[in-house]
Each structure stands twice: as structure tokens, then as C-alpha cells.
C-alpha positions in Angstrom: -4.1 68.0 -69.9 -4.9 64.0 -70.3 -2.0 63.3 -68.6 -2.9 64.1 -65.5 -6.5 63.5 -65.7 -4.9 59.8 -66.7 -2.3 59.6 -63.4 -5.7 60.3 -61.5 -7.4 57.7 -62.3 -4.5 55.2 -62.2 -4.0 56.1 -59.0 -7.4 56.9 -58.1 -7.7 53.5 -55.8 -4.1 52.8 -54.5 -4.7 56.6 -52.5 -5.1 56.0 -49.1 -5.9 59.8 -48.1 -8.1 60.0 -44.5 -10.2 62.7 -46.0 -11.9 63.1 -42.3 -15.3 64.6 -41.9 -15.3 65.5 -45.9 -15.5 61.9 -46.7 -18.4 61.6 -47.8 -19.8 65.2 -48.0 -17.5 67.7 -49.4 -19.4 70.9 -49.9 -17.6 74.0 -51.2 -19.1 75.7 -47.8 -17.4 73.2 -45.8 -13.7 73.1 -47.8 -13.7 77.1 -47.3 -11.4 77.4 -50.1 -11.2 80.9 -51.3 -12.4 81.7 -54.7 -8.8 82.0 -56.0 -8.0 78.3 -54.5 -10.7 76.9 -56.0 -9.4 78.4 -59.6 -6.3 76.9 -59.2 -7.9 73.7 -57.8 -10.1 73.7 -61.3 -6.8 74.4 -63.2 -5.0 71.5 -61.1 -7.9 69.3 -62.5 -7.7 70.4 -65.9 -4.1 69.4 -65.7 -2.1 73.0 -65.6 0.7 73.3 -64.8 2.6 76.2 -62.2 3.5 78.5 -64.9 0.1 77.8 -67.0 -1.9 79.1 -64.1 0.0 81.8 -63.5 -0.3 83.0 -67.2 -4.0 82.6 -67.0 -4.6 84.0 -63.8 -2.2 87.3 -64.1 -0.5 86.3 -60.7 3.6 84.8 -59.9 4.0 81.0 -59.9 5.1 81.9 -56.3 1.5 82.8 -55.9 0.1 79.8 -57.6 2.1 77.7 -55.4 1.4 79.7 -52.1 -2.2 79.1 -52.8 -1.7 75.5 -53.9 0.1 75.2 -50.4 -3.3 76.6 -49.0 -5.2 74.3 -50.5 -3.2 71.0 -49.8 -3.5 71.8 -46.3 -7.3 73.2 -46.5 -8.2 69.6 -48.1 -5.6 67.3 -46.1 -3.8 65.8 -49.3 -0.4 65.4 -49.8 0.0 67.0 -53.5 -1.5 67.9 -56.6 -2.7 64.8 -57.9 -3.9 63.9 -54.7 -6.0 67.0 -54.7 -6.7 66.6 -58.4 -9.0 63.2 -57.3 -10.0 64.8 -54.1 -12.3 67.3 -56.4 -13.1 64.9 -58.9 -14.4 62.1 -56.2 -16.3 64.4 -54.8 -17.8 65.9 -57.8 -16.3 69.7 -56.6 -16.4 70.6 -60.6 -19.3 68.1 -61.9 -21.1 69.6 -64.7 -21.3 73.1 -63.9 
């Protein structure tokens, strides 16, 4: 789970991702990720992998990554990690 957590923040400032209009204000409203998206986005963070996710959520890896495809597009990153810092610059699982 630190691995990837770790790979984030290595590459935290050499990502040049044009997050658009979310720049600055990424709301959950405004990402309109589905509620399955953000699980997997969560799991993404917490450094799961595929086949992790899809034991913990009862659904195929072909499922995880369908809705990882979603959510690549939906947030305009590239891949996981990429995703991974999206949510964690923008504080999308601060705290709860």
C-alpha cells in the first residue's frame, strides 16, 4: 500500500496533467463519479491493486478496470497514479 502512496508523491511535481476547470476546485458534485468509481478511486489511493478491488468489491477485474477506464476519462488523467494524486491534491478523501 506505501508503494504507491510513495510513487505519488515522487512524482507528485514532475505531473504535468491540465486538470481544466477542476484545478482548483474539485468537488465530488462536479467529478460526477458514480459511487462505485469513487470506491475504486479510494482503493486506487490506498494502493490496490486490480484483483484486490475486485475481491473486496464482489465484482470481475474486467469490471474494476471498466470503471477505472470511467474514471481516467471522467478526471482527464492518463493512469492510476496520475489519478491516485489527482484525489489526494485535491483532498477528494481528506479526513473523512
Amino acid at each position: 500500500p506505501t508503494d504507491l502512496m510513495e510513487r505519488v508523491m515522487d512524482h507528485y511535481h514532475e505531473l504535468t496533467v491540465d486538470y481544466g476547470r477542476l484545478q482548483h476546485s474539485a468537488t465530488l458534485n462536479e467529478l460526477s463519479l458514480t459511487k462505485r468509481e469513487l470506491e475504486i478511486l479510494r482503493s486506487i489511493v490506498e494502493g490496490m491493486s486490480n484483483k484486490e478491488i475486485a475481491g473486496a468489491l464482489f465484482i470481475s477485474e474486467k469490471t474494476v478496470k471498466n470503471h477505472i477506464t470511467s474514471l481516467l476519462r471522467k478526471l482527464e488523467v492518463d493512469d492510476r497514479t496520475q489519478a491516485a494524486v489527482f484525489a489526494v491534491s485535491h483532498g477528494l478523501f481528506s479526513e473523512d
